[in-house]
C-alpha positions in Angstrom: 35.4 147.9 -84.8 37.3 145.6 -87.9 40.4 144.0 -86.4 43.8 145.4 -87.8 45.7 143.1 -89.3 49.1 143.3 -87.6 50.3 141.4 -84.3 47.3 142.0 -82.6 45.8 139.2 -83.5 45.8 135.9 -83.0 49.3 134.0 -83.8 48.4 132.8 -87.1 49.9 129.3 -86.8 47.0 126.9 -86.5 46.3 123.4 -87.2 48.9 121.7 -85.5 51.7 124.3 -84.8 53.9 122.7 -83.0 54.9 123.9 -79.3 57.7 125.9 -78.4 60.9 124.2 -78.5 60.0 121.0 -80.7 62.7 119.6 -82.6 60.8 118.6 -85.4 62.1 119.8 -89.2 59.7 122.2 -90.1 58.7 123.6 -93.5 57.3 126.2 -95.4 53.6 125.1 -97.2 52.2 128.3 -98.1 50.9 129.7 -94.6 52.7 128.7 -91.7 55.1 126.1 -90.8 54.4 122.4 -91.4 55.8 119.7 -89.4 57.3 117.2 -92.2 58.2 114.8 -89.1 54.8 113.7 -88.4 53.3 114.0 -85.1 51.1 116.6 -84.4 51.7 118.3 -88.0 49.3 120.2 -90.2 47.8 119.6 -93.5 49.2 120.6 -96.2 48.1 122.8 -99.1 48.6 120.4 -101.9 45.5 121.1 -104.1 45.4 123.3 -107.0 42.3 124.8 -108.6 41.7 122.4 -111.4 41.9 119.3 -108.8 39.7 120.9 -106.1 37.2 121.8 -109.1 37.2 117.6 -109.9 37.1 117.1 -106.3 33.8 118.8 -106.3 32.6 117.2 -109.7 33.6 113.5 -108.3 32.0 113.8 -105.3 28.6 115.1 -107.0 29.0 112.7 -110.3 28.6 109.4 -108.8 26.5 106.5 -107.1 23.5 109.2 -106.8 23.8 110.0 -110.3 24.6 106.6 -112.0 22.4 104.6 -109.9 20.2 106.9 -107.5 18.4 107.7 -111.1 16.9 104.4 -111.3 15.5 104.0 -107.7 14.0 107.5 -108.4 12.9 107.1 -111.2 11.0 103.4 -110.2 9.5 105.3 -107.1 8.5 108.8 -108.1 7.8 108.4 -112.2 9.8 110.6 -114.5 8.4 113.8 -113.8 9.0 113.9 -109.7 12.6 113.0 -110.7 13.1 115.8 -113.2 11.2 118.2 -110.7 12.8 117.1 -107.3 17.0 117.2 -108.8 15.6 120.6 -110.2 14.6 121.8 -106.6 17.2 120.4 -104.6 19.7 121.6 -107.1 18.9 124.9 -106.9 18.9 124.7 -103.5 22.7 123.2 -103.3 23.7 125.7 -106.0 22.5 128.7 -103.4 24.2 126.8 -100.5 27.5 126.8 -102.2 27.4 130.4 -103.0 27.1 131.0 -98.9 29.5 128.1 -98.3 32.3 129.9 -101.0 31.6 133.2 -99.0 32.5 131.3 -95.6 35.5 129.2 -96.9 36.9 132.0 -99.1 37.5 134.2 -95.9 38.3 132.1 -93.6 39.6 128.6 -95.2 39.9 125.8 -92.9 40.2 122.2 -92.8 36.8 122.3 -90.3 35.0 123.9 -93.2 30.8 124.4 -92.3 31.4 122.6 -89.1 33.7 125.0 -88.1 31.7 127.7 -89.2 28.7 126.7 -87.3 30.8 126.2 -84.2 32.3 129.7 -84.6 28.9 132.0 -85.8 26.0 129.7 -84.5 26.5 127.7 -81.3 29.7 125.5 -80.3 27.3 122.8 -79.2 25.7 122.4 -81.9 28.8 122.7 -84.2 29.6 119.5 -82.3 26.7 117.9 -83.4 26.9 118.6 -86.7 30.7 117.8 -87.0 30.5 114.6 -85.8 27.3 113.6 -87.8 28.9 114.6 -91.1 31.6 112.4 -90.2 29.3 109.5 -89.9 27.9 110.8 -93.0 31.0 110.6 -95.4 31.4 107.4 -93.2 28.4 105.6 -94.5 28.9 107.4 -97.7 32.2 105.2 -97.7 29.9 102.0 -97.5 27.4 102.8 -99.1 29.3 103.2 -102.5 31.2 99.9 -101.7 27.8 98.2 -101.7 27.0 100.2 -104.7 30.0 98.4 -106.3 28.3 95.2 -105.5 25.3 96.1 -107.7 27.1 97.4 -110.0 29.0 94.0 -110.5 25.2 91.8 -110.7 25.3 93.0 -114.2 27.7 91.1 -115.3 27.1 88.3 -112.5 25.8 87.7 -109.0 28.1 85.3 -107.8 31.0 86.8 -105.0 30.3 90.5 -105.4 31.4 91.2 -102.0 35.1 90.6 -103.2 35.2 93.8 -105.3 34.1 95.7 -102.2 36.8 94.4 -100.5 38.9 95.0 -103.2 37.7 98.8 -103.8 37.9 99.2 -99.7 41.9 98.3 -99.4 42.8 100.4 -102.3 41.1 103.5 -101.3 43.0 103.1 -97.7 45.8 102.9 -99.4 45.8 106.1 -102.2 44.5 108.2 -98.8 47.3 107.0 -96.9 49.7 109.2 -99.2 50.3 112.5 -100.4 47.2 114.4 -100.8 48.3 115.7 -104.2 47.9 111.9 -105.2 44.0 111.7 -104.1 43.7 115.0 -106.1 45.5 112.9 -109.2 42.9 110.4 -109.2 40.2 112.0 -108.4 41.3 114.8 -111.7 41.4 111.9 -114.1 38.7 109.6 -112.9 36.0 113.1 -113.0 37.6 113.3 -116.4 36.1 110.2 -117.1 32.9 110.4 -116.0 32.5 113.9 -118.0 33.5 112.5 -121.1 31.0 109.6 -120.2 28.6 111.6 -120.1 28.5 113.9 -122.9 28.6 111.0 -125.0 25.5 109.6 -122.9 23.7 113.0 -123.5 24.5 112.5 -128.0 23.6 108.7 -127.5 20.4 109.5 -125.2 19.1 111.9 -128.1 19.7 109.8 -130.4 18.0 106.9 -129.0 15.1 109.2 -128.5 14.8 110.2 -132.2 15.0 106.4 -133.4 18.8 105.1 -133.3 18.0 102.4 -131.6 17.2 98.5 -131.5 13.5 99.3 -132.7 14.4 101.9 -135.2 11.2 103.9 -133.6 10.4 107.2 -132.3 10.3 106.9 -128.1 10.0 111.0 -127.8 8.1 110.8 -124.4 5.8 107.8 -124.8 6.8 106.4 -121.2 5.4 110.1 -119.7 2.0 108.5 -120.7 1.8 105.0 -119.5 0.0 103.7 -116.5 1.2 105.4 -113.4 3.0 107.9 -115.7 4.1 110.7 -114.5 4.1 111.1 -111.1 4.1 107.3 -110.1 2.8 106.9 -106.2 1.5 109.9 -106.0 2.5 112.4 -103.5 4.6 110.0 -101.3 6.4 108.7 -104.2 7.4 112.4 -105.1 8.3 113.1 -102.0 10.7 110.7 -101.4 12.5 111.6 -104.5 13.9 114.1 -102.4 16.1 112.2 -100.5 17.6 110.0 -102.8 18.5 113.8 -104.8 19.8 115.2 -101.8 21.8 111.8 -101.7 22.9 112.5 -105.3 23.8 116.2 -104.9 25.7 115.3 -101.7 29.7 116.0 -101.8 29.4 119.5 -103.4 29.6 121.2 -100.1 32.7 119.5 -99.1 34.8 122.2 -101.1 34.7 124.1 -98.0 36.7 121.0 -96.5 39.1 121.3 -99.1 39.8 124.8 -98.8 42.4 124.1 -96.2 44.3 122.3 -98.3 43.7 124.3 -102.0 46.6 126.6 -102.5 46.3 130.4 -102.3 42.5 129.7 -101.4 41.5 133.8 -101.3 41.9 133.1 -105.3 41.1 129.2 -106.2 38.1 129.0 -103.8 35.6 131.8 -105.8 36.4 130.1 -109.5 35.4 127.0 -108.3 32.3 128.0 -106.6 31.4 130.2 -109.6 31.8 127.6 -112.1 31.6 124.3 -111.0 28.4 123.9 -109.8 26.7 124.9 -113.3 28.2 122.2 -114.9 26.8 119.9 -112.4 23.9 121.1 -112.8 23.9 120.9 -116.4 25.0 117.4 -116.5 22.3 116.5 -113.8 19.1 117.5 -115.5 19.7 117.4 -119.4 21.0 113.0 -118.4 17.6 113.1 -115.9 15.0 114.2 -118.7 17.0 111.9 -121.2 16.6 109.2 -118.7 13.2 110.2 -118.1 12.7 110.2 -121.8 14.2 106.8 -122.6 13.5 104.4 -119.6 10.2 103.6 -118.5 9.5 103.9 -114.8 8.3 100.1 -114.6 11.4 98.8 -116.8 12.3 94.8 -114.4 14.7 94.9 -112.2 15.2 98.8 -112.1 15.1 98.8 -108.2 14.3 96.1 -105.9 15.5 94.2 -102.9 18.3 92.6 -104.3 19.4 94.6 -107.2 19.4 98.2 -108.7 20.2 98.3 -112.9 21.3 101.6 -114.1 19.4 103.7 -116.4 22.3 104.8 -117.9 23.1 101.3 -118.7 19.8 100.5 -120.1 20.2 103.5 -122.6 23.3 102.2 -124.3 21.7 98.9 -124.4 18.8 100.7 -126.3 21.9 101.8 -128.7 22.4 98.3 -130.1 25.5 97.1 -128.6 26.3 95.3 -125.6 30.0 96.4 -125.4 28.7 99.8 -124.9 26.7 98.4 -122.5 29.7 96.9 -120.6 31.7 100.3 -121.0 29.1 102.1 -119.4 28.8 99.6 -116.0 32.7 99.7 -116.2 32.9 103.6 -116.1 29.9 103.6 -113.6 31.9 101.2 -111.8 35.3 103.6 -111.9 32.3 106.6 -110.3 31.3 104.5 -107.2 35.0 104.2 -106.5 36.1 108.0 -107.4 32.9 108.6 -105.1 33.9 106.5 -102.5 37.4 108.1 -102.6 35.8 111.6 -101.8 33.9 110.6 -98.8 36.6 108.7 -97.4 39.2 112.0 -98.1 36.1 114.0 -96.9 35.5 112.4 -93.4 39.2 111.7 -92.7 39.4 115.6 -92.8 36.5 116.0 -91.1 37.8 113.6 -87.8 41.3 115.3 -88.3 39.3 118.8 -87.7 37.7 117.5 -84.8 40.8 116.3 -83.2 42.9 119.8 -83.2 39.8 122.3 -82.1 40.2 124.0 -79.0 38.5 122.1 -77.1 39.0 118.8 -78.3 35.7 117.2 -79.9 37.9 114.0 -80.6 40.5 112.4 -79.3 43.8 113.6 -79.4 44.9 110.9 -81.8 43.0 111.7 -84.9 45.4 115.1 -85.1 48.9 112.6 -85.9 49.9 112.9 -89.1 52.4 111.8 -91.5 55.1 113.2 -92.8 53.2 113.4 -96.0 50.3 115.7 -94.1 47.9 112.5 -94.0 46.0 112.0 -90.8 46.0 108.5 -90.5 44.5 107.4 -87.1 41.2 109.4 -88.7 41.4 107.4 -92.3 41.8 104.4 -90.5 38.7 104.4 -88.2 36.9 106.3 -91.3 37.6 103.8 -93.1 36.3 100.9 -91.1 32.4 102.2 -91.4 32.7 100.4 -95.1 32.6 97.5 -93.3 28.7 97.8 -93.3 28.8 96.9 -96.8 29.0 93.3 -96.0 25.4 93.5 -94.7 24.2 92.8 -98.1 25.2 89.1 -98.2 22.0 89.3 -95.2 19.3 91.9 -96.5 19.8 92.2 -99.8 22.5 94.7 -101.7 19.9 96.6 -102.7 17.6 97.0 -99.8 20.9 98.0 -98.1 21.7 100.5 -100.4 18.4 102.3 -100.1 18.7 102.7 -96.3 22.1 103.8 -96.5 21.1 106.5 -99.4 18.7 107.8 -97.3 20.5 108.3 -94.0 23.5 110.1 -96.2 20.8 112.2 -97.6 19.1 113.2 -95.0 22.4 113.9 -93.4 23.7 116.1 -96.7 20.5 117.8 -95.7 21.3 118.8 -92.2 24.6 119.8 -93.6 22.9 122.5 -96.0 20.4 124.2 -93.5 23.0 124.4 -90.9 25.4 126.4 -94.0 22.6 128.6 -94.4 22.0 129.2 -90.2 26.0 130.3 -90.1 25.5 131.9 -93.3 22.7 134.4 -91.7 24.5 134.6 -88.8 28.3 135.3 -90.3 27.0 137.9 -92.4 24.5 139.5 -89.4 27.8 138.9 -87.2 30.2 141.2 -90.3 27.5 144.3 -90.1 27.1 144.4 -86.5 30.8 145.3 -86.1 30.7 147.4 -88.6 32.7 146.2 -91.4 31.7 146.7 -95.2 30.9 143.9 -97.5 33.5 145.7 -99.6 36.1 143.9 -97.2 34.9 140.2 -98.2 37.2 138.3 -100.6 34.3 136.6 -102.2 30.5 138.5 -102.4 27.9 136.5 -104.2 25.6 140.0 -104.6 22.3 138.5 -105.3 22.2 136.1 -102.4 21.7 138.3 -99.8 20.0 138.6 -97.5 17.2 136.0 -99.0 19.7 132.7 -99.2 19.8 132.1 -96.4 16.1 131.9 -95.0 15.3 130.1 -98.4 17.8 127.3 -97.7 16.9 126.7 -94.3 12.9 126.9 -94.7 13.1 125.1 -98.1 15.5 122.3 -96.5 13.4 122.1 -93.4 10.0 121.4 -95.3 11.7 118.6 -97.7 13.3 116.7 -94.3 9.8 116.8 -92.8 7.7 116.0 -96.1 10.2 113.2 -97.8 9.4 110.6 -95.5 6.0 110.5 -95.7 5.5 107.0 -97.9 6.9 105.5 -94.5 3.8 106.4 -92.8 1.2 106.7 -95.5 -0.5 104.6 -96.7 1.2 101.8 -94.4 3.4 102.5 -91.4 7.4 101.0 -92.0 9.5 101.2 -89.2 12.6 100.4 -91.1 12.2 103.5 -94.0 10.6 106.0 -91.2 14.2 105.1 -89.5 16.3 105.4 -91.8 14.4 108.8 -92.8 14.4 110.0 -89.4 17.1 108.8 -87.6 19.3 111.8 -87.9 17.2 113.7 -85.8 17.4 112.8 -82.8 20.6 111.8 -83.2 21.4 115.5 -83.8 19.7 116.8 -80.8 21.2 114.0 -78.3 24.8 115.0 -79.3 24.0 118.5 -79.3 22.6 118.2 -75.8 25.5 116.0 -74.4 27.7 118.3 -75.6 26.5 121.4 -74.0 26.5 119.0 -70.6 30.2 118.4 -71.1 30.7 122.4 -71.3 28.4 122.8 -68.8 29.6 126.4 -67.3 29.5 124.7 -63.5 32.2 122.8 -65.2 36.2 123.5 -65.1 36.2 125.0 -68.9 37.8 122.2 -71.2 40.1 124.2 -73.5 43.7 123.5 -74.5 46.5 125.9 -72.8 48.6 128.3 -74.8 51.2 127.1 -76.8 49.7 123.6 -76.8 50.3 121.7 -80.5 46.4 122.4 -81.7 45.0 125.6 -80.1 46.5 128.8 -80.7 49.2 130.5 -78.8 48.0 133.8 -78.2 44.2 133.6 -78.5 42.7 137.2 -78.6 38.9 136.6 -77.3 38.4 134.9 -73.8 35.9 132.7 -74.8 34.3 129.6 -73.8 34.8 127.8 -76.7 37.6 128.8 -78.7 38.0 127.6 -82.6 40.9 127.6 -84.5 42.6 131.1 -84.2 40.9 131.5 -81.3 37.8 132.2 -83.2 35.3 132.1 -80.4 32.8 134.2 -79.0 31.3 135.6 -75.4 27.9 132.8 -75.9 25.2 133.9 -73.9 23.7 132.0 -70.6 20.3 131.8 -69.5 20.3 129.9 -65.8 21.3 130.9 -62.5 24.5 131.6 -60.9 27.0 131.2 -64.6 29.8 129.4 -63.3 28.0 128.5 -60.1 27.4 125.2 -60.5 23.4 125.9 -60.0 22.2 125.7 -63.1 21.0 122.8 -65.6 20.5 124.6 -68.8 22.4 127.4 -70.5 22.3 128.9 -74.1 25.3 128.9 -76.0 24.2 130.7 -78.8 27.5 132.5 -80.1 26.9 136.8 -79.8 27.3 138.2 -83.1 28.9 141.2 -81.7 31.6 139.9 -80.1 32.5 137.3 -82.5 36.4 137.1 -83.8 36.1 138.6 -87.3 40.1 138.2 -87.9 41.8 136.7 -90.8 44.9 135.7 -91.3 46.0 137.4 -94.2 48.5 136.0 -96.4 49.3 136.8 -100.2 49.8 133.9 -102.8 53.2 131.7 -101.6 55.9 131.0 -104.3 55.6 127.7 -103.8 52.2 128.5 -105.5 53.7 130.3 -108.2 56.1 127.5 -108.7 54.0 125.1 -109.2 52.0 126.7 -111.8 55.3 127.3 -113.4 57.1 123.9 -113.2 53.2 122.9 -115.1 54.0 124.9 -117.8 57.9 123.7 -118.5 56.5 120.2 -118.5 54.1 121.0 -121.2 56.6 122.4 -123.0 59.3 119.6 -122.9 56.5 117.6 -124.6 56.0 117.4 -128.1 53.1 119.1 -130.2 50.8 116.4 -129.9 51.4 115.6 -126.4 50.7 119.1 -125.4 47.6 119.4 -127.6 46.0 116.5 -125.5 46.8 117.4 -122.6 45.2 120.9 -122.9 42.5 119.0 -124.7 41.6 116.7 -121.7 42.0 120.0 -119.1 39.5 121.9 -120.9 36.9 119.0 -120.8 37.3 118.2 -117.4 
């Protein structure tokens, strides 16, 4: 039967409420109390639509985009790299809608982690938590060594300083209020936008003749040796990862939905229309690139170095200032993208830290009195560190492995959305609620999404690696194609030991500062508001101590459904007001600009 809401349901402080009779100064943020001490306290629901819309943009518009182009465009010819961001985006762009329908009605910090954990299987919610943490990990390191071959063009002397440089400031604009990573991350996205409209005019133009040549390219480079699918079927199938590299960081707007104000509203706009414009900017800048850059062009990708296409087309303009803008602002995108994973994984740790039961330890759940968890940005933060391995392999070998472990693992994430996808939805009928009740229906999804995502995901993971093995075996690439795998299936099975049901069961007690106070199911493995579920056991003697092997497959009918409802805070409405006095204690032109820059980005 649908849960009433009422006080029959779980208390609805979570994250962090604090225990009965703390003395620490609390709050009001929008839903719930909020302990402005520090200490155990929540995070805070600092981000408005507009910044969690840029969030999503700068963590889609960057390394992948800028640079990724160029590696897939050298190893797959310029039709695999038009075809392969065409699949995959699709795909993402179906994964999102599943994702919005998730993180719309229930909006937390764990985002698609969480929802596995608490429609799938708590084990392997575990898994998949802790390898998208070391995903936005290496994602943090891997855009630090894109920094370093992003520097080569204008000299290859010391680059390792501006990843050091890049690595101590985004420590330090995490380390405060989240409303400033949303600042940045607004007006950096603004930039790349901007950038790349006036790529999309300049890459026509080139094309038609404004260019050093004066000459017609139109699509000569389709038609040169090796043109268009360059290495045949191996070289388009390893397109795939370096896409799902690029399209990475779209599906960590579910992460943000636990700190986007009045999600029930901000969370559907921004699924509905953010991803189109990625999309958008993705292929008409890949068939330009395509267009204007031949797949054999020196230097494109090799061992030591990467150049960017999207460099190379401004130098085809004419002018090597515009040149040098366009490295500058690609270089501003590898740190915008570097910001995201690192805000990204810090909240993904932090959400490990307050489940019930702990997946992390008990430290990643401080935070300061700004909301900022920042045990989990600090050891988040010290994966960059494999960026330095380039002064010892080369910064662009280094770069490619690490692109295609984060893609591979931005690949994991999107077939597990789609498996708690299937299941939250099978999970809503079987208790007999109407899809009327959701806050956010994509119609035309259902019930096809998610089987296409997982079966379409699946075959890419297994097919992308297969210039590894054919026509030469290479350890190294099969690795860094594969790794995630077992990886994946190790923690999955160590964590079903740990909760092994001949074990004492390892949740937090009532009242405790991360687990709710008044959980309403009695299950195993409560999440959050005591989201759990009865899971299932195959084995002898459950709770015995007799059996090795259990099933913890999550039963869709006795899944907690409830949400904590709550209408949109005045501190909401305040905000959006104090925005529009600003604008108009501005003058004319001040207030034109600004509304000018808003509507681009």
């Amino acid at each position: 039967m649908p849960q009433k809401n009422g006080n029959t349901g779980p208390d609805p402080t979570h994250y962090g409420a604090t225990s009965p009779g703390s003395t620490s100064q609390q709050v009001e943020d929008g839903e719930g109390s909020v302990d402005i001490n520090g200490g155990h306290g929540r995070l805070h629901r600092g981000l408005s639509a507009r910044q969690v819309q840029m969030i999503a943009i700068a963590g889609t518009i960057g390394t992948g985009l800028f640079l990724g182009t160029g590696k897939s465009l050298a190893e797959g010819g310029p039709a695999s790299i038009l075809i392969c961001y065409a699949i995959v985006g699709f795909v993402v762009y179906v994964t999102l809608l599943l994702l919005g329908e998730m993180a719309t009605q229930y909006p937390v910090a764990g985002s698609f982690n969480a929802y596995t954990h608490r429609f799938f299987s708590p084990s392997y919610g575990f898994a998949l938590s802790w390898n998208y943490w070391f995903n936005d990990a290496v994602s943090v390191a891997s855009d630090l060594t894109a920094a370093q071959l992003v520097l080569q063009f204008w000299t290859v002397q010391h680059s390792w300083i501006v990843s050091l440089v890049f690595w101590v400031f985004l420590v330090g604009i995490n380390a405060v209020h989240v409303r400033a990573y949303g600042e940045l991350e607004y007006w950096l996205s603004s930039l790349k936008v901007v950038t790349i409209i006036i790529f999309i005019i300049l890459g026509i133009l080139v094309n038609v003749g404004v260019n050093q040549e004066h000459e017609y390219i139109g699509a000569r480079y389709w038609y040169i040796p090796g043109a268009p699918f360059v290495g045949g079927f191996g070289g388009f199938a390893q397109v795939f990862v370096t896409a799902s590299f690029a399209y990475g960081g779209t599906e960590s707007l579910g992460i943000t939905a636990g700190e986007t104000k009045n999600p029930s509203r901000n969370m559907p706009r921004v699924v509905k229309f953010v991803f189109w414009r990625i999309l958008l900017f993705y292929l008409l800048s890949i068939l330009l690139i395509g267009l204007n850059v031949p797949w054999d062009y020196p230097n494109l990708s090799n061992q030591t170095t990467t150049t960017s296409p999207f460099t190379l087309v401004f130098q085809q303009a004419g002018s090597t200032v515009a040149a040098s803008f366009m490295n500058t602002v690609i270089l501003t995108s590898v740190l915008s993208a570097g910001n995201h994973a690192l805000f990204a994984g810090t909240r993904v740790l932090y959400g490990l830290s307050v489940t019930s039961p702990r997946q992390a330890p008990t430290v990643f759940s401080w935070t300061s009195k700004n909301g900022v968890p920042i045990p989990a940005l600090l050891l988040t933060s010290s994966v960059g560190a494999l960026c330095f391995g380039s002064s010892f392999i080369g910064s662009g070998k280094l770069w490619g492995w690490l692109q295609n472990i984060v893609g591979v693992s931005n690949q994991i994430a999107w077939f597990s959305i789609g498996i708690a996808s299937w299941r939250f939805r099978k999970a809503w009928l079987a208790q007999g609620r109407s899809l009327d009740e959701l806050k956010f229906r994509p119609r035309w999804t259902w019930p096809w999404g998610p089987p296409f995502v997982v079966i379409t995901v699946a075959s890419i993971i297994i097919i992308q690696g297969w210039s590894s093995v054919i026509p030469t075996f290479s350890p190294v690439n099969f690795v860094s194609y594969y790794i995630e795998i077992p990886v994946m299936i190790i923690m999955y099975l160590a964590w079903m030991l740990i909760q092994h049901p001949g074990r004492p069961a390892r949740t937090l007690q009532p009242g405790s500062s991360a687990g709710p106070r008044n959980p309403r199911s009695s299950s195993q493995t409560p999440l959050f508001n005591g989201s759990g579920a009865r899971s299932s056991s195959r084995g002898r003697g459950r709770g015995s101590g007799k059996t090795w092997w259990y099933s913890d497959i999550v039963d869709i009918h006795t899944v907690d459904l409830y949400r904590d409802e709550h209408e949109e805070e005045e501190v909401d409405r305040m905000d959006d007001g104090e925005r529009e006095r600003r604008l108009k204690e501005v003058n004319f032109i001040q207030r034109a600009l600004w509304r000018f820059l808003d509507f681009v980005a």
